[in-house]
SEVEXPA-892340 format. One record per atom (N, C-alpha, C): x, y negated, z. Coordinates in pm, whole numbers, plus 50000, padded with zeros to 5 digits. Layout:
N
XYZ...
//
This chain:
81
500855011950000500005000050000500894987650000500684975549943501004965449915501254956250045502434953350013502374941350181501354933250190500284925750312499774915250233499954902250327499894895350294500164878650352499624871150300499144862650439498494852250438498774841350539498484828150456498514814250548497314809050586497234809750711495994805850787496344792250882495084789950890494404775751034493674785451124493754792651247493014796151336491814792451310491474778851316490644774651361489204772651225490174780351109489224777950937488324789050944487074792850938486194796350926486454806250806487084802650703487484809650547488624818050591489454810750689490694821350724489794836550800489444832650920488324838850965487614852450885486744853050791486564856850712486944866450646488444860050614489144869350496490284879450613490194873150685491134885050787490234895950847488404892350882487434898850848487664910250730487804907750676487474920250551489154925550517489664915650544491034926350515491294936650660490624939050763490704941550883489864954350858488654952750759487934965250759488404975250645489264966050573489554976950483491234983450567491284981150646492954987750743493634979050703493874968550687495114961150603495294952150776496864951850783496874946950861498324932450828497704922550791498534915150703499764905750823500544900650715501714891450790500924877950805500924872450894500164862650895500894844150910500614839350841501364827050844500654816250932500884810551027499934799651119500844785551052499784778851000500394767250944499784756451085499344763351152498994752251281500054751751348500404766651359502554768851444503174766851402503454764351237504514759851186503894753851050504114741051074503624734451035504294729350873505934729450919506474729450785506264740250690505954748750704505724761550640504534756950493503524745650554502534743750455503144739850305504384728750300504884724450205505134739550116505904751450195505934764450108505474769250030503764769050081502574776550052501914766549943502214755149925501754749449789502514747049725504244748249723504764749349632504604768549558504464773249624504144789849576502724785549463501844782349568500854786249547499844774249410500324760249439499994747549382498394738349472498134748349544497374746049635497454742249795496644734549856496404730549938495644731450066494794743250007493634748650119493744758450183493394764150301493764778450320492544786250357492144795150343493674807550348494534808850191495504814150172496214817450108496494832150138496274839649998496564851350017497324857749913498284867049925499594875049897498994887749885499364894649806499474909949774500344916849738501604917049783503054920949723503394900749676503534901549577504014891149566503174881849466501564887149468501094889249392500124876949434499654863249378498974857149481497214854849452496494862949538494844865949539494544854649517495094844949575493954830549616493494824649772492264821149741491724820349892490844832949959489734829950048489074837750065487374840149996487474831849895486214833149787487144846449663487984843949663488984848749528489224859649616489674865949719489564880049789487704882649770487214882949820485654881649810484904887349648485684876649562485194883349407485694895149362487154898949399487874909449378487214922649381487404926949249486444941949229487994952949297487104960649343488514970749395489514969149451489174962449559490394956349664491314967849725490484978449703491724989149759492514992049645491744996949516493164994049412494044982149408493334973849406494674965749401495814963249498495154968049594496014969849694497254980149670496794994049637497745003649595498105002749465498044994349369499094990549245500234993249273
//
């Protein structure tokens, strides 16, 4: 299975969510707190070109947010790619 990572706000409702469903499918991801480290955000939109979070990783592979995990047909395949 695919590493997966994500940049979260505790406190985002969308972060929330998507750690929700990655939680039921066993995934137990690296988690980035851009509230604890705060420089870290500049990272995640130079990766990513975005600004919002969550931000999500699949190998090196980048999902999106947590609407773009959400649309994803076959999250366990893609997981095991």
């Amino acid at each position: 299975m695919k590493k997966v990572t994500i940049y979260i706000k505790p406190a985002c409702p969308f972060c929330k969510k998507a750690l929700v469903v990655l939680k039921r499918l066993g995934v137990e991801p690296r988690i980035i707190d851009l509230t604890a480290q705060p420089t870290l955000k500049q990272e995640m939109v130079t990766i990513t070109g975005r600004t919002s979070v969550p931000q999500i990783f699949f190998g090196n592979e980048h999902i999106g947010g947590c609407d773009d995990l959400l649309r994803l047909k076959n999250i366990e395949e893609k997981l095991n790619e």
